[in-house]
Backbone bond lengths (Angstrom), bond angles and torsions (degrees), N, CA, C in turn:
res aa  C-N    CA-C-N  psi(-1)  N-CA   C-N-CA  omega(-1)  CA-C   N-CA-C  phi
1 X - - - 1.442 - - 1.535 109.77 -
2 X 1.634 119.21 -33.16 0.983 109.95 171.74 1.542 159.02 -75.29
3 X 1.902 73.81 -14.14 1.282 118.55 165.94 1.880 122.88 -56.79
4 X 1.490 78.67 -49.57 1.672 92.48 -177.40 1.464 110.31 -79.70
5 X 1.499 120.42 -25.18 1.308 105.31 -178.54 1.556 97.37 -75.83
6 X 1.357 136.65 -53.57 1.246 123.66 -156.31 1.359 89.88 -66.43
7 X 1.371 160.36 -70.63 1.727 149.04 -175.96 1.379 101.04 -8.29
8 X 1.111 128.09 -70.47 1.546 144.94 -176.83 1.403 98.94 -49.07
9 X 1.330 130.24 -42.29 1.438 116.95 -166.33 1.729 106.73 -106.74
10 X 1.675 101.31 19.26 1.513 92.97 173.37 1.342 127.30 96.59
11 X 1.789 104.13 -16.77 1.428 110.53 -170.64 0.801 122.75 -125.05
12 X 1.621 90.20 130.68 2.074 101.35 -163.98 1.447 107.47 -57.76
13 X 1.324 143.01 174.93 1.436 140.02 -165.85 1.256 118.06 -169.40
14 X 1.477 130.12 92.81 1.754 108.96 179.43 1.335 107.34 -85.09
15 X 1.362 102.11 178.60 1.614 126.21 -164.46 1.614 105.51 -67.38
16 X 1.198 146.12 -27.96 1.495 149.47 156.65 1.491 107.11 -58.61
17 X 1.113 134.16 -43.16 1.405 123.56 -152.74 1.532 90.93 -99.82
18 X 1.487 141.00 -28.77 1.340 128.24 160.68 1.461 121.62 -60.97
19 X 1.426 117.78 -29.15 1.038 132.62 161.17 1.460 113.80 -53.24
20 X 1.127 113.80 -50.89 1.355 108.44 -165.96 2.109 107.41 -81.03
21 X 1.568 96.51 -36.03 1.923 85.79 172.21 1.815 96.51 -67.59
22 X 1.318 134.72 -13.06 1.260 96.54 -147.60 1.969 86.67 -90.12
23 X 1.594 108.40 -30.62 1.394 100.96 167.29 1.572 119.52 -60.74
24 X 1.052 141.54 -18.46 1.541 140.48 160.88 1.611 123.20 -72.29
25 X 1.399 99.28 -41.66 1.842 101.67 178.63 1.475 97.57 -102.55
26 X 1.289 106.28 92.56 1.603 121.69 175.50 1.460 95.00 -93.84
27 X 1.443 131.37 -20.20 1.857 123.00 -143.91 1.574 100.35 -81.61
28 X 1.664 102.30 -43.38 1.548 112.27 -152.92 1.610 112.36 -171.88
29 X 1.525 96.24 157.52 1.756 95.47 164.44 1.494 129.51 -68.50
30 X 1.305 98.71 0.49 1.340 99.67 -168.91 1.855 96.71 -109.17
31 X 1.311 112.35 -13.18 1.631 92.31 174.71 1.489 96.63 -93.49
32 X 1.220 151.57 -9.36 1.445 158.71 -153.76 1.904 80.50 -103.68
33 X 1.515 137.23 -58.34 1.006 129.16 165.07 1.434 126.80 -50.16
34 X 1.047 119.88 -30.62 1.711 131.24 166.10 1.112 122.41 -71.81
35 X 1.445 121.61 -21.89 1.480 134.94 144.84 1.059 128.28 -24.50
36 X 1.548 78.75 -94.02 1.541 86.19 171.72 1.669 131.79 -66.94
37 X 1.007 125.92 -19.71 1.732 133.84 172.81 1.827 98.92 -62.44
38 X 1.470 110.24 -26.65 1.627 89.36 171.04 1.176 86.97 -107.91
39 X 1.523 167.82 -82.77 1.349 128.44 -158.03 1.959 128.63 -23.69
40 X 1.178 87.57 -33.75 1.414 97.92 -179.63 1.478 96.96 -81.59
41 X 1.046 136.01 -65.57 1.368 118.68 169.93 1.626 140.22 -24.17
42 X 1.401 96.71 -47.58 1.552 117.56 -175.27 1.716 99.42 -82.45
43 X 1.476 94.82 -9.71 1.548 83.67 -179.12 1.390 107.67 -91.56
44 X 1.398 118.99 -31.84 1.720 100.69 174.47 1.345 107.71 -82.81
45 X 1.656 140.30 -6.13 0.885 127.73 176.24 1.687 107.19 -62.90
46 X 1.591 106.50 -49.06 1.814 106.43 179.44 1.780 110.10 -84.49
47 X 1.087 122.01 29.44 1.229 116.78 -177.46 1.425 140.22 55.50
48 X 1.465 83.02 38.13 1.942 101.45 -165.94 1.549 119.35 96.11
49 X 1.243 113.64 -171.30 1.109 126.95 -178.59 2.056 126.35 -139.70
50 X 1.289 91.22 88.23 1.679 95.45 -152.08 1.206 98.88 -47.20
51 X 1.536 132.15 -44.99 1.629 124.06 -171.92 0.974 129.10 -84.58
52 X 1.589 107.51 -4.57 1.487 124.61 -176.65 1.968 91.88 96.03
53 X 1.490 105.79 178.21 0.995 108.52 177.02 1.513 125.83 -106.38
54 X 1.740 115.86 133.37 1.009 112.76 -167.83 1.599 121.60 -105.04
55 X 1.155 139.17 -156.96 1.455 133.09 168.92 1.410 120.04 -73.43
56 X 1.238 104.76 -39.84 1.854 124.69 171.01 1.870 90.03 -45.43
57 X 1.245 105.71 -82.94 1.406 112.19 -179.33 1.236 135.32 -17.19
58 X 1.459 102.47 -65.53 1.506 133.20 148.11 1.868 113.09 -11.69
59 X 1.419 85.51 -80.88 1.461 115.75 -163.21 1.740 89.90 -52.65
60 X 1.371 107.37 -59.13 1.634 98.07 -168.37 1.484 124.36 -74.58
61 X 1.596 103.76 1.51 1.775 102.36 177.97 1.917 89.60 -94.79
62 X 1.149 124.13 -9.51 1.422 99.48 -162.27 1.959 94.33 -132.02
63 X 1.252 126.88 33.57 1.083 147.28 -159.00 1.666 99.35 -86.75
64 X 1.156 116.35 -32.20 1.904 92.36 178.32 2.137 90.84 -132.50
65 X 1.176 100.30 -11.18 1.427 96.88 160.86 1.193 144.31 -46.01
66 X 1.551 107.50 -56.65 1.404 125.11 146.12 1.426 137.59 -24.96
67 X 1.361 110.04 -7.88 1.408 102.50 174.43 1.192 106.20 -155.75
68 X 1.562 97.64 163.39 1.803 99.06 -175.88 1.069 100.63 -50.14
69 X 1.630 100.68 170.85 1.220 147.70 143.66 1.143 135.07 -55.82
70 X 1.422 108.83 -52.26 1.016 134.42 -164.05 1.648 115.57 -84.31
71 X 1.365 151.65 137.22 1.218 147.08 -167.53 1.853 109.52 -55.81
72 X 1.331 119.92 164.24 1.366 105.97 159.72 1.235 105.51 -132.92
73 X 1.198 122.90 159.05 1.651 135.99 -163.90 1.327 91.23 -117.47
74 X 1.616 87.32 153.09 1.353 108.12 163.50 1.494 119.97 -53.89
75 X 1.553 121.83 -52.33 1.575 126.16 -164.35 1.842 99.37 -70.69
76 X 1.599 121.08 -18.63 1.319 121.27 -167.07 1.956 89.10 -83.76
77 X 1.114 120.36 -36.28 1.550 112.23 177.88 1.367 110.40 -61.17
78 X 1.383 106.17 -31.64 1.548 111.23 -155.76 1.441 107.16 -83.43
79 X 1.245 113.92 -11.05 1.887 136.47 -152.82 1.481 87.23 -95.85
80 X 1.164 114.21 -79.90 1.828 139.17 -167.92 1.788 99.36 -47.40
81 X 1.588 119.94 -56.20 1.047 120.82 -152.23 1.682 109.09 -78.73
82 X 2.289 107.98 -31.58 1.118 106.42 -179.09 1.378 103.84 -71.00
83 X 1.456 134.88 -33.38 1.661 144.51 179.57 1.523 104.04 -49.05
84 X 1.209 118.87 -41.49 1.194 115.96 -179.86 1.704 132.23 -72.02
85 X 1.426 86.35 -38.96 1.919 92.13 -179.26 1.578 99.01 -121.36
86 X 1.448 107.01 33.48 1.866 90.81 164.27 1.235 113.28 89.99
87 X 0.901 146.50 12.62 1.913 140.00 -143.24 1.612 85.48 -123.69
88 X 1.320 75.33 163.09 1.772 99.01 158.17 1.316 89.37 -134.85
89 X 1.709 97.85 169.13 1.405 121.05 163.91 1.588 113.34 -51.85
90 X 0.894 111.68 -66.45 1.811 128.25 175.49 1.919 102.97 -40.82
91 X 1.313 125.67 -16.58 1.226 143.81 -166.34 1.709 101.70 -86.01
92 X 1.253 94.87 -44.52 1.988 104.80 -155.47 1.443 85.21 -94.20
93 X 1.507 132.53 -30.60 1.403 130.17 178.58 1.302 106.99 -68.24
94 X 1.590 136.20 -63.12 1.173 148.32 170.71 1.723 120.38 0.85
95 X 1.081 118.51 172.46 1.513 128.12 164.89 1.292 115.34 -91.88
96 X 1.237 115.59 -11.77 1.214 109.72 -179.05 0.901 147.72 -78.28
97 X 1.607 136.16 141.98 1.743 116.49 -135.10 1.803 91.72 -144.15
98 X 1.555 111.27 27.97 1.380 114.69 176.19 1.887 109.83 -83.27
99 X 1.511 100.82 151.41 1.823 103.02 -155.21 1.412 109.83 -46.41
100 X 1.965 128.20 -23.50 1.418 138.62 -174.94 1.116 97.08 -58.54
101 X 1.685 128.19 -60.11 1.350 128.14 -139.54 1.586 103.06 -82.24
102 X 1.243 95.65 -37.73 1.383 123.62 174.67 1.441 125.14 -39.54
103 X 1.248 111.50 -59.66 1.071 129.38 145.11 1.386 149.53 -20.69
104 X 1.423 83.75 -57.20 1.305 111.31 176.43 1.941 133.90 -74.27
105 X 1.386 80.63 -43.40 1.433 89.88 146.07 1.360 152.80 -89.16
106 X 1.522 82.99 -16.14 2.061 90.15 150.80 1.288 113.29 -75.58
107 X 1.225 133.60 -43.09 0.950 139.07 164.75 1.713 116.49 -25.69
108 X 1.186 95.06 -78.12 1.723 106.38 172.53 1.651 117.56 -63.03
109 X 1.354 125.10 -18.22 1.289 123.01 161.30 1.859 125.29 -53.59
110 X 1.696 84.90 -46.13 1.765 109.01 -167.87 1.442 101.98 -82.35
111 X 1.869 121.22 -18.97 0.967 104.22 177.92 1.503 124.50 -84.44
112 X 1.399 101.23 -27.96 1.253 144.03 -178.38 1.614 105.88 -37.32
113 X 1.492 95.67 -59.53 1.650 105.84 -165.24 1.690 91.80 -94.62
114 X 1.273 144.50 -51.45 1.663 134.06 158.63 1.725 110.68 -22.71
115 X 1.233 106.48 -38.32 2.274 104.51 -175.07 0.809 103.98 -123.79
116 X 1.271 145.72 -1.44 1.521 133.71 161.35 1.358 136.38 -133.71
117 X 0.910 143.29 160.04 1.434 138.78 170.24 1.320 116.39 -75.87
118 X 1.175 140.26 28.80 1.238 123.23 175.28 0.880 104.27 -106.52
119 X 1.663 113.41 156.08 1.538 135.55 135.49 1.365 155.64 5.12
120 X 1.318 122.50 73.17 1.752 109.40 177.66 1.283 120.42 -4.65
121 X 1.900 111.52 -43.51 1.388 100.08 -171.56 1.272 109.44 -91.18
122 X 1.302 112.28 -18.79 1.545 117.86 162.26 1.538 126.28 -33.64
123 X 1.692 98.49 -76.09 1.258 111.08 169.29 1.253 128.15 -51.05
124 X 1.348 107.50 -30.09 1.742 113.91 -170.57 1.514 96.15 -75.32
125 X 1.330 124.84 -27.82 2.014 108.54 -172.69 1.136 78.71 -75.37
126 X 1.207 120.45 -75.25 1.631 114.39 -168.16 1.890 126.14 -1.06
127 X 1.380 95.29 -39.43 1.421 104.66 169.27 1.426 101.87 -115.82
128 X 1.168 122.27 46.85 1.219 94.47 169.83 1.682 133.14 48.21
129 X 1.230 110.11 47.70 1.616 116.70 -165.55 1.582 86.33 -120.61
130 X 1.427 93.01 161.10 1.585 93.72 179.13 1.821 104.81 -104.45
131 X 0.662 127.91 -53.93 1.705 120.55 155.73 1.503 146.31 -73.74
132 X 1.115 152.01 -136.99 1.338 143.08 -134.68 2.081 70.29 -153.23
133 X 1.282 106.52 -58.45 1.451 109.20 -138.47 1.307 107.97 -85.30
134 X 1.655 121.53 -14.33 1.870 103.99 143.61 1.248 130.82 -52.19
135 X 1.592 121.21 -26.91 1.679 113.97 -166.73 1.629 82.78 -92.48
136 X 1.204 123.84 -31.26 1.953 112.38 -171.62 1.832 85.69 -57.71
137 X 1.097 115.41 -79.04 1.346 130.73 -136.50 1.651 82.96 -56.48
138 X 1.668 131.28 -39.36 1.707 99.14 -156.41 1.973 96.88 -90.67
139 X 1.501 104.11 -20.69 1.790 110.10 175.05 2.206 97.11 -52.89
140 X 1.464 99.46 -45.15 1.698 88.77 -166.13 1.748 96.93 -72.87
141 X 1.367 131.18 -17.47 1.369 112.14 -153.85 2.087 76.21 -101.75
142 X 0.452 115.80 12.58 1.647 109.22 -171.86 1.665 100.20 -107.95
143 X 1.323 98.49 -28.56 1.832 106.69 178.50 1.198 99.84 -71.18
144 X 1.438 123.78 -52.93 1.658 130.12 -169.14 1.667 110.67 -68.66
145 X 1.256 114.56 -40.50 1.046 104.84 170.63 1.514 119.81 -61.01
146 X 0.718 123.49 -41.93 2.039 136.46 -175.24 1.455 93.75 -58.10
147 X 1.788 122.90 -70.87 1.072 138.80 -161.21 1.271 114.56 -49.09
148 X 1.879 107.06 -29.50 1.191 109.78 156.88 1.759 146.22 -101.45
149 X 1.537 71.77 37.59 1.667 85.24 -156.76 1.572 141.98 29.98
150 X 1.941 108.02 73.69 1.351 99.84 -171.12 1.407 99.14 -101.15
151 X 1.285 110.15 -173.09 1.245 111.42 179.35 1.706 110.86 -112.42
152 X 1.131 108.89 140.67 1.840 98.17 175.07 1.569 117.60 -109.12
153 X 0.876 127.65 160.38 1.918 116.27 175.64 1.848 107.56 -97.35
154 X 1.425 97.21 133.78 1.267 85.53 168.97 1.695 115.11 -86.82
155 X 1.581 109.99 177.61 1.303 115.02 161.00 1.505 112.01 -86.87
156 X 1.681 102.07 117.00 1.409 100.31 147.85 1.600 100.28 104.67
157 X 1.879 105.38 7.54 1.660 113.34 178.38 1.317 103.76 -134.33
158 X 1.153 146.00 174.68 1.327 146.39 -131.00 1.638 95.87 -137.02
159 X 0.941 119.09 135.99 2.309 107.75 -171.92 1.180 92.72 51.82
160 X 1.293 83.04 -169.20 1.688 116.98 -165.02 1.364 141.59 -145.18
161 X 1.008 119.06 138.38 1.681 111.63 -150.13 1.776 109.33 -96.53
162 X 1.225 116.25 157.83 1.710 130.40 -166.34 1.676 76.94 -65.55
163 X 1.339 115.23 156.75 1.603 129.98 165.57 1.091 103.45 -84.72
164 X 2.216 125.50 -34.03 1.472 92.91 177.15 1.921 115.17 -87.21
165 X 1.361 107.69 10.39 1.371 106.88 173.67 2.029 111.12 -81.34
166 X 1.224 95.38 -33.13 1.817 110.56 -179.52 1.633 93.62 -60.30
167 X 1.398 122.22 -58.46 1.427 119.59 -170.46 1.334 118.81 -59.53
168 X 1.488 114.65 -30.71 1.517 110.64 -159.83 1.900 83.65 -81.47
169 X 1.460 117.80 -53.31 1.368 109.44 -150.15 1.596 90.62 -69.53
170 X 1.624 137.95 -18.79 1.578 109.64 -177.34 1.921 108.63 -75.69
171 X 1.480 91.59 -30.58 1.681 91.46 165.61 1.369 146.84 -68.76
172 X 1.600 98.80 -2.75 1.491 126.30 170.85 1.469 80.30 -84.09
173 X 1.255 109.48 -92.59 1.555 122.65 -144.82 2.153 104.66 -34.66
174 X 1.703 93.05 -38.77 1.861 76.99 -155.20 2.211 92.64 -87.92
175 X 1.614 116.27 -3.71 0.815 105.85 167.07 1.706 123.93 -86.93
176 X 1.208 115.54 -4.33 1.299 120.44 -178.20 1.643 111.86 -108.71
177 X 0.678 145.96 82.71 1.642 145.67 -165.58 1.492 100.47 -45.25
């Protein structure tokens, strides 16, 4: 689809850089349309695009665009991420060290330090951790996992989704109100 809208608007498009709006405009057709109306923009501003447009390209027309404005909190990671895999708050505090919960708070560690400025030790009360070096250790094992693209299962969906596809859409969702 994205393909065809940019044809219509003139602009050549390889297979990475549709890829890459279609992982950013998760909300709607109309931000995937807003896309492109400033690619298309920026394109008569630079006088086209001799190679067509690539992901590099992409990335640098929509580079601080992409994300709120607006600050993100800790309890807004903690909201989005427990909604997503089942948790409660009382869940990420817990002892429990089964792969959901687990998860979950790596999850919220890696997101933690990706949207906000806080603190290991920050994040770690946040769950109720008693040190700095549970939220480091599950934020770094949550990086490695992504970096290596595994897949995790959700609760309550059938397969299982890429970890860096889980990250981008909880970072849509808790960056977009």
């Amino acid at each position: 689809m994205i393909e065809r809208m940019a044809r219509q608007r003139g602009l050549p498009i390889d297979g990475p850089a549709v890829e890459l709006i279609a992982s950013r405009c998760l909300g709607s057709i109309r931000e995937i349309q807003g896309a492109l109306t400033r690619l298309t923009a920026l394109a008569h501003v630079r006088g086209g695009f001799e190679d067509g447009l690539n992901a590099d390209t992409v990335a640098q027309a929509f580079e601080h665009s992409w994300e709120s404005t607006q600050p993100v909190s800790l309890d807004r990671i903690v909201e989005v991420v427990c909604s997503e895999l089942h948790l409660t708050r009382g869940d990420l505090a817990s002892r429990d060290r089964g792969p959901r919960v687990s998860l979950g708070r790596g999850v919220v560690a890696c997101l933690a330090r990706r949207l906000t400025d806080y603190s290991y030790p920050e994040i770690a009360r946040t769950m109720a951790r008693r040190n700095h070096s549970s939220a480091h250790a599950a934020a770094r094992r949550i990086e490695q996992m992504a970096s290596e693209g595994q897949s995790v299962r959700l609760p309550g969906a059938e397969g299982t989704i890429l970890l860096p596809e889980l990250l981008d859409r909880l970072r849509h969702t808790i960056t977009h109100r």
